[in-house]
N, C-alpha and C positions, 0 to 999 in steps of 0.2 A: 762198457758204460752205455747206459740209455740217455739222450740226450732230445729234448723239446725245445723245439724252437719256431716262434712265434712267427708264420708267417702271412699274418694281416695285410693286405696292399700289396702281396706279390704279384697279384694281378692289374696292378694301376694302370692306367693307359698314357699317365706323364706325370715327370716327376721321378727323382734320385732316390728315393727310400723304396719304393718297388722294385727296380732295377738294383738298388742294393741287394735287397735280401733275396732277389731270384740268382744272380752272380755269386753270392755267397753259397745257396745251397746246391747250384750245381759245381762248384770249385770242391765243397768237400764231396759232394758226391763221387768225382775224378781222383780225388787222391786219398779217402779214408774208406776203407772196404772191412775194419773194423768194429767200429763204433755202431752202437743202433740210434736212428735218428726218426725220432716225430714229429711230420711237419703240424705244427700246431694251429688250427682256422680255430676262433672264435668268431662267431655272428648268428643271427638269429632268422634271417634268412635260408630257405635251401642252397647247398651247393653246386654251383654251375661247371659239373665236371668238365662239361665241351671245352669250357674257354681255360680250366684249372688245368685238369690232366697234362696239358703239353707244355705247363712250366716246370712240371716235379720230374725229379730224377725218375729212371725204371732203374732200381738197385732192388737188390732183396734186403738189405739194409734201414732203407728210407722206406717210411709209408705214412699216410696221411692220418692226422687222428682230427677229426671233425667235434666241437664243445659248440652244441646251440644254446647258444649263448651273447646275446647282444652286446655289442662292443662296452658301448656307452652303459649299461647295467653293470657287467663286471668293474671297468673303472673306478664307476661312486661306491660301489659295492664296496671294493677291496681300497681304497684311499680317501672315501670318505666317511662310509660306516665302519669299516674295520673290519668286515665280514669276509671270509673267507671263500667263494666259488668255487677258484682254479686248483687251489689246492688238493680238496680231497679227489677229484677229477683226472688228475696229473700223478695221483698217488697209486690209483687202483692201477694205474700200466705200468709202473715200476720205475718212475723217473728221478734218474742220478741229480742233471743237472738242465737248467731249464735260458735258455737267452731269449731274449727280448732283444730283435737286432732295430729297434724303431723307437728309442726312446724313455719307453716303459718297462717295467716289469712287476709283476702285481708281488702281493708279501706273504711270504712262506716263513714256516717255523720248520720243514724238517729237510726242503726241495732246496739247492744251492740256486743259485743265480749269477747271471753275466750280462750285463745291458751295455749296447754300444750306444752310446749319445754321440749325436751327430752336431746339437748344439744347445745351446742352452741358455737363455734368456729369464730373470727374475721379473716376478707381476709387476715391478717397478719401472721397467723399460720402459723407453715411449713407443719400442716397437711393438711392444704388446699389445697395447691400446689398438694400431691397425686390426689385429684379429679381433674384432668386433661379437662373431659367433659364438652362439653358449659354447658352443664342441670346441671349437678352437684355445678358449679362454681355458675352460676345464682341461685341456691336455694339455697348455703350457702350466698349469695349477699344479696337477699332478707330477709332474716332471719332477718336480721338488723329493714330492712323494717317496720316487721311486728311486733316485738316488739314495735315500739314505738306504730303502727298502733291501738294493743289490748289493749282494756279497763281493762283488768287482764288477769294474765299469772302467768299457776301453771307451775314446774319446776316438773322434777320427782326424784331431788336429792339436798341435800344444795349447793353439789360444785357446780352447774348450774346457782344455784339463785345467791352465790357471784360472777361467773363470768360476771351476767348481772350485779348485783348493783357496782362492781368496773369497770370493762369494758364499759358498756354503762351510768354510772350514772341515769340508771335507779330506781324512788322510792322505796322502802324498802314495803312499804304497794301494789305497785301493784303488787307483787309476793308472790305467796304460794306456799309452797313444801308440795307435794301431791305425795306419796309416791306410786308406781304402786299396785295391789292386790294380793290375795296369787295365790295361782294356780288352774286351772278351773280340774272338775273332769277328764276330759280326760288327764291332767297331771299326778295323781299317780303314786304313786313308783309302778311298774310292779313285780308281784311275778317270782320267778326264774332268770335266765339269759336273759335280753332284745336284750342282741347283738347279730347279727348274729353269727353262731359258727363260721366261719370261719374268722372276725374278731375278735372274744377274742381270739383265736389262736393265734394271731400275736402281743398281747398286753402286756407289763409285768404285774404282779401282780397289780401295785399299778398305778392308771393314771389320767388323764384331765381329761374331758371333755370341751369344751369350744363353746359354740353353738351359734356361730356367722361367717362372714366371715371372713378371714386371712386377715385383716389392720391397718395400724398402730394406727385409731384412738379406735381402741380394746382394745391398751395397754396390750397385752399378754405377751411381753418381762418381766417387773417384775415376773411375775407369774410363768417363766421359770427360 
């Protein structure tokens, strides 16, 4: 099976959806020696091998297929005029099945699909409103989109998948909670004091951590 998978933001420098999809494609890389796998960049910029190359597998299996092609162009393209880019693109290399591990996935008539939503929020939120950004607004817009768009759609938590099946009435059978992985060896617990001294300095005894950015859709207030 040839299999395309969307990986936008693998290179982010913070932030849990980059670190997702880079853990996901080396996990399969380690244990599917089967499968053919295309990691899939759209953008519209050149590719920055230097900083790229040392997140991709070296499999003979995996290889990179490059769509210059601007993020934000395919988006409206395929979820608000209806036109199709990625498709005929995705077709000349022979692809079975295509994931979107970030939320999205644009709409195909003959390519299957698998999107993992990490979470999901209707324009009615009041925490939408924080995303103030056309980009921002526009990708929680599409979200919608793209559910209906995917032929299955794992969640990465129960409250995600009840929020599409009573919010969107979407089927009960095309969601699976798929619960993310443990942690990659470069996460262990570090022996001695990790933090800089001059930050535990400044810390009382007993504290957070909370390793994400400061917004409301964090939900850090209970925690406090």
């Amino acid at each position: 099976m040839r299999i395309a998978i969307d990986i936008n933001g693998i290179g982010a420098k913070s932030g849990g959806l980059g670190t997702y999809i880079k853990l996901l494609v080396q996990n399969l890389a380690a244990i599917d020696r089967d499968n053919e796998y295309l990691l899939y960049l759209h953008q519209g910029r050149p590719v920055d091998r230097g900083s790229l190359d040392p997140l991709l597998p070296r499999r003979p299996n995996f290889r990179l297929l490059v769509h210059r092609l601007p993020n934000i162009v395919s988006l409206l393209a395929e979820h608000k005029l209806g036109l199709r880019f990625t498709e005929p693109f995705l077709k000349r290399e022979g692809i079975d099945v295509f994931h979107g591990p970030s939320n999205i996935v644009p709409r195909f008539k003959s390519i299957r699909s698998v999107m993992t939503l990490h979470h999901y929020l209707p324009l009615s939120d009041p925490l939408v409103a924080f995303h103030r950004g056309f980009r921002k607004r526009l990708y929680f817009g599409i979200t919608r989109s793209a559910i209906e768009a995917a032929d299955h759609i794992a969640t990465v938590s129960q409250t995600t998948k009840d929020n599409i099946l009573r919010g969107l009435g979407v089927r009960p059978d095309k969601v699976t909670v798929v619960y993310p992985g443990g942690p990659a060896p470069a996460m262990q617990r570090l022996p001695g004091r990790p933090l800089p001294q001059a930050l535990a300095a400044r810390l009382p005894g007993r504290f957070i951590i909370a390793p994400g950015p400061l917004n409301p859709r964090k939900n850090l207030e209970p925690i406090l």
